[in-house]
C-alpha positions, 0 to 999 in steps of 0.5 A, spaced: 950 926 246 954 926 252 955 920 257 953 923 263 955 917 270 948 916 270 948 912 264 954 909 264 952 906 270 946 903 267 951 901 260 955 897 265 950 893 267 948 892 260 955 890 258 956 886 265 950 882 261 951 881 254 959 879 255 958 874 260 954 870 255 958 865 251 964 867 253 968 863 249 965 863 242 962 868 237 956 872 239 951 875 234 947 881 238 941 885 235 940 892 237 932 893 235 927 899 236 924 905 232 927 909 228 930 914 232 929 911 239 937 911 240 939 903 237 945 906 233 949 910 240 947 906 244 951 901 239 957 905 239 957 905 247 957 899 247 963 898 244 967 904 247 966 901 254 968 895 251 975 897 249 976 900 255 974 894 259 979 891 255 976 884 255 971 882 250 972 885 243 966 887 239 964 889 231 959 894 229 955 893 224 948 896 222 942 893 217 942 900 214 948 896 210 943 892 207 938 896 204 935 895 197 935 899 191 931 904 192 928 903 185 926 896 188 924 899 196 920 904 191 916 898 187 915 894 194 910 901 195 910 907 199 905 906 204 907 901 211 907 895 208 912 897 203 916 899 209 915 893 212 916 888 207 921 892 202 925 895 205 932 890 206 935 884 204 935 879 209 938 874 205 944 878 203 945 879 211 944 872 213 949 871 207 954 876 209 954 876 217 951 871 220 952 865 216 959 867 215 960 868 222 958 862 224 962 858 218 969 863 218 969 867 223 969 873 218 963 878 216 962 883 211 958 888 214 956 892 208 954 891 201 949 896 199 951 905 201 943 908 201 945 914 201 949 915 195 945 908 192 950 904 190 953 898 193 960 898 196 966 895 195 965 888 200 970 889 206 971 883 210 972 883 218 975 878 222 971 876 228 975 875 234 974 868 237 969 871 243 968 877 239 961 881 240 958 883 233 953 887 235 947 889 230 943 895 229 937 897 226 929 896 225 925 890 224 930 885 227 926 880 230 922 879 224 920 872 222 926 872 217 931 874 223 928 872 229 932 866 230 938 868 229 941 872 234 944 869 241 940 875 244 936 882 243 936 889 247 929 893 246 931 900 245 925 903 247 922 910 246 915 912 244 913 915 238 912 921 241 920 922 243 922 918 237 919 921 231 922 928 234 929 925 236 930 922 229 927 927 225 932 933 228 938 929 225 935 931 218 936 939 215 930 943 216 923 943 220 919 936 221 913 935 224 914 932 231 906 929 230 907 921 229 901 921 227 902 927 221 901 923 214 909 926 213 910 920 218 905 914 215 910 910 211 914 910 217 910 909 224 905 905 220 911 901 218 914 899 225 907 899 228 906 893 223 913 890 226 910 891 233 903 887 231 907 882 227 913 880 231 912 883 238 919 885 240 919 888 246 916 882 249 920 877 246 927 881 247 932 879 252 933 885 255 929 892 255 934 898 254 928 905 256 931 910 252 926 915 254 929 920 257 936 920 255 941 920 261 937 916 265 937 909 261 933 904 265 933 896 262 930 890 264 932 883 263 925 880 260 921 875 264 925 877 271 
């Protein structure tokens, strides 16, 4: 996707916010929403302005790095529950990234690659001093997560925007229906999330991805 002067405008008050927190420590930011709601992109925005402002350093790192086995991912059931539950270590992404982080100053951002299904090699990344780690994926402000980030931006887009978006990444023809029974495991998953965790509300920032080149975000409570 093309950043057009729109949305650029708009990622640079986000930016604005995020880089004056803290400022001189290490700070852990998670990028939430659905599936295909853009959390991945706006990531990577992010931290190409980032660079280009020169001033604050940021580490990409994305909950998809810890995924489960399948075999386990499939044990914990096919339906939303499942999803929900057993999809992710958390105790590996504690470990790995935010007890690290806060320990040394160095993560590892990945231990597990699921599309081959298979761990990877540990790499481990040197944090800089008032280094920005921003973190992508779904379900992160569930109970096992939702104290350890300094702050949090919603990426909002409704079902009917994101199910289609995130299913064109994907070869061939899907049902753009959220409520087609192809989508249950996943939409009924991230439904489960919003019941439980309510994390639009409890997020530091709302970013509306919606409409993708005219991003509108929001400061929670003003």
């Amino acid at each position: 996707m093309r950043t057009t002067e729109s949305r650029s405008a708009v990622l640079a008050q986000l930016w604005d916010e995020i880089e004056s927190l803290r400022p001189d420590e290490r700070i852990l930011v998670a990028i939430d929403g659905f599936d295909g709601a853009g959390k991945t992109h706006l990531s990577r925005e992010l931290s190409e302005h980032a660079r280009r402002r020169a001033r604050r350093p940021t580490v990409g790192v994305s909950i998809d790095g810890f995924h489960r086995p399948k075999v386990d991912r499939v044990a914990a059931g096919t339906g939303p529950e499942g999803f929900y539950s057993g999809s992710y270590r958390y105790d590996a992404f504690r470990a790995c990234v935010v007890d690290a982080l806060r320990a040394h100053g160095s993560i590892t951002p990945a231990v597990w690659d699921v599309g081959r299904d298979e761990p990877v090699d540990p790499v481990r990344i040197a944090v800089p001093p008032t280094g920005v780690v921003l973190v992508d994926g779904i379900f992160l402000q569930r109970p096992e997560l939702a104290a350890v980030w300094d702050a949090t931006v919603w990426v909002h887009a409704p079902f009917e925007v994101s199910v289609p978006r995130g299913n064109a990444r994907f070869p061939g023809s899907h049902d753009p229906d959220p409520e087609a029974p192809s989508h249950r495991r996943y939409v009924g998953g991230q439904r489960m999330y919003l019941a439980e965790a309510r994390p639009q509300e409890r997020a530091t920032w709302v970013w509306d991805n919606t409409v993708l080149d005219r991003p509108t975000f929001r400061r929670n409570g003003g």
